[in-house]
N, C-alpha and C positions, 0 to 999 in steps of 0.2 A: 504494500500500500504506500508505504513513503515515497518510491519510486514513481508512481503513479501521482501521488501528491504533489512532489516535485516538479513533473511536465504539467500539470493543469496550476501549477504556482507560475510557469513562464521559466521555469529555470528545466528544459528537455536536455540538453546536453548529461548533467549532474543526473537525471532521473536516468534519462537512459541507459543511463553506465550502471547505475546501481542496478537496474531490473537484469539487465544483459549477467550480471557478476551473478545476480541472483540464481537467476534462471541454469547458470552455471551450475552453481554450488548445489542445486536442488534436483542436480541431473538432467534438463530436459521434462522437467515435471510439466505435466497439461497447463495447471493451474500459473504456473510460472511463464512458462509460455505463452498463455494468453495473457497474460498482465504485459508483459513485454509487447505482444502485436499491437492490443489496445493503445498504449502509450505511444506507438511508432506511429501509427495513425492518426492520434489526438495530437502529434508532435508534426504532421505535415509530412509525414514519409510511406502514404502507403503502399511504395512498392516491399519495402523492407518489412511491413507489416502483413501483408499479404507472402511473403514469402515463409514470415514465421509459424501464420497460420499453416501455410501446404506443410510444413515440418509438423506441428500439433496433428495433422488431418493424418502425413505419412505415418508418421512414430504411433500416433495412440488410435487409430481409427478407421483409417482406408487399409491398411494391409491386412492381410491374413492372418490370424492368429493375435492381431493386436488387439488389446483392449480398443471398447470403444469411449471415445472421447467424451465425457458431458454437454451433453448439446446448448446446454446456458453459456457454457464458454465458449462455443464458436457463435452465437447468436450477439455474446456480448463485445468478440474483436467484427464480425460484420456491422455492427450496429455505430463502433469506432470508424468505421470505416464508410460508412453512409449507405452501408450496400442494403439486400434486402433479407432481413433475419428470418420470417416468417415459415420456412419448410423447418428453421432448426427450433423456435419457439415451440413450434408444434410438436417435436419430438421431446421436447422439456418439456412439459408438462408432468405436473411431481417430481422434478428432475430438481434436488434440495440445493444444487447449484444457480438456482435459478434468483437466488437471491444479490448474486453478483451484476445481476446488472441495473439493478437499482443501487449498491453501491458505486458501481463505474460511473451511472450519472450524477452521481451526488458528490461525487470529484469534479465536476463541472464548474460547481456553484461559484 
């Protein structure tokens, strides 16, 4: 969240480094990874953002044998991204992640 904090405070450079370090340190974790895409998006970069999602979608979702991903968290880097959430909203549904993106936009304020 600080990292997140940071890019919706105007200071993205500092945010993004910590979320990148994060996401690091936490393995490549979904939840990591999407706080990073989110902010890469809220920070004016969504090709980079969009590229972290395809790594969330490959690692935790689209392949064989992967877990699949929480649909609140790619609902909430598309939603960063102005794109359209609505086919992954629908698969949240009781999806207890889903509360993250009423977080994400209350980093806006």
């Amino acid at each position: 969240l600080l990292g997140e904090a940071l890019v919706a405070a105007a200071r993205a450079p500092e945010g993004l480094e910590r979320l990148a370090a994060a996401a690091q340190a936490a393995r490549r974790h979904p939840r990591a990874l999407a706080a990073l895409a989110r902010a890469r998006a809220k920070a004016g970069d969504p090709g980079h953002a969009r590229a972290v999602l395809d790594e969330l979608l490959d690692k935790h979702g689209r392949t064989s044998g992967a877990p699949i991903v929480a649909p609140a968290l790619v609902a909430s880097v598309l939603v960063a991204l102005g794109a359209e959430p609505e086919p992954w909203l629908a698969r949240a549904c009781g999806d207890p992640t889903l509360v993250l993106l009423r977080i994400a936009g209350s980093m806006e304020r």
